[in-house]
C-alpha positions, 0 to 999 in steps of 0.5 A: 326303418324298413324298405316298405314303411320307406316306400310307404312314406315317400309315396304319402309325402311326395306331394307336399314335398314337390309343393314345399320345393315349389313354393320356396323357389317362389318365394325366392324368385319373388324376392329377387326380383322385388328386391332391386325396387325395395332398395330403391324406396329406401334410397328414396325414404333416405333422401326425404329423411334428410332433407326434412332434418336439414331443410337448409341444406339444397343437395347431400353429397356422399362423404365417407362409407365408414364401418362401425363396431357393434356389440359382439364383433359384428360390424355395419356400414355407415354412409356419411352425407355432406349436406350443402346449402345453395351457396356450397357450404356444409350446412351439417352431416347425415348418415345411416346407423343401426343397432339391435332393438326390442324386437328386431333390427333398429335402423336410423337416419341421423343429421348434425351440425357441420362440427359434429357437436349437437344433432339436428335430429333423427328419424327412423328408416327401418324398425319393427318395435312393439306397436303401440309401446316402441314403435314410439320412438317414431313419434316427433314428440319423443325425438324432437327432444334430440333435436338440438340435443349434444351429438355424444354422450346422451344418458336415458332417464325414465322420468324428467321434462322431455321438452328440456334440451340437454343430453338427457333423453326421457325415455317412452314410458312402458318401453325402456328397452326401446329407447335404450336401444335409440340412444345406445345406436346413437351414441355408438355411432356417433362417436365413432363417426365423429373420430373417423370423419375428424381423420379423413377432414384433417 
């Protein structure tokens, strides 16, 4: 390019590039310092998650950081809460879990009984699915039918009574991919969780 077609872009452009450099520092300024209070409303989001899926319980007690595997090597951080009633007995289990939706990211908050054997539900911490298709997986009447459901090995249907309690998940009708994915992060993490907890309690 030559010297004057150079100088000539420089001096047409040195505007926006000094706005675009400004503007991204904003933008990353902005973001650190929200980013102390944005964990925190999750902490937050967490705690309220699981007490509404163990009301019996009267505190959560960190357990375990464990790691899960994902698809395709990558790997995530589990934090496994030990849900006490008011008498100091395990009244159940709660931890995070995620996995790739439809759209983005699909992170869960998931509880069980003491034995790891059947949940006592799930709600979502953090999705980003269609609107209006599958962001359903939010709705209590689609997950109240996990609730009381066996903790491993759920299969998803496209048709059947979603009321019936067993380890067949009706999926939401027009978003297969994002029910699918709900019981995919279910199953993946909670076989894995169950194993490693077995090992840390024996």
């Amino acid at each position: 390019m030559p010297l004057k077609k150079v100088k000539y872009f420089i001096e047409q452009s040195w505007l926006l590039i000094i706005s675009a450099l400004f503007f991204g520092l904003l933008i990353a300024a902005v973001n650190a310092s929200l980013a102390p209070q944005i964990e925190r409303n999750k902490i937050n989001k967490l705690d309220n998650l699981m007490k509404k899926l163990l009301p019996q319980a009267e505190k959560f007690k960190v357990a375990a950081e464990l790691q899960i595997d994902l698809a395709k090597g990558k790997k995530t951080k589990s934090t496994i809460y030990k849900a006490i009633s008011k008498n100091g007995e395990c009244v159940g289990w709660s931890f995070n879990c995620s996995g790739a939706g439809f759209a983005d990211k699909i992170e869960l908050v998931v509880a069980v009984d003491k034995n790891f054997e059947k949940m006592a539900g799930f709600d979502c911490l953090s999705s980003n699915e269609t609107p209006g298709f599958g962001d359903k997986i939010k709705e209590a009447k689609w997950r109240k039918q996990f609730d009381g459901a066996p903790a491993e090995n759920l299969t998803l249907a496209k048709t059947g009574n979603i009321e019936k309690i067993d380890s067949e998940i009706i999926a939401i009708s027009g978003a297969t991919v994002s029910s699918d994915a709900v019981v995919n992060i279910l199953n993946n993490a909670m076989s894995q969780i169950k194993k490693q907890m077995t090992k840390i309690q024996n």
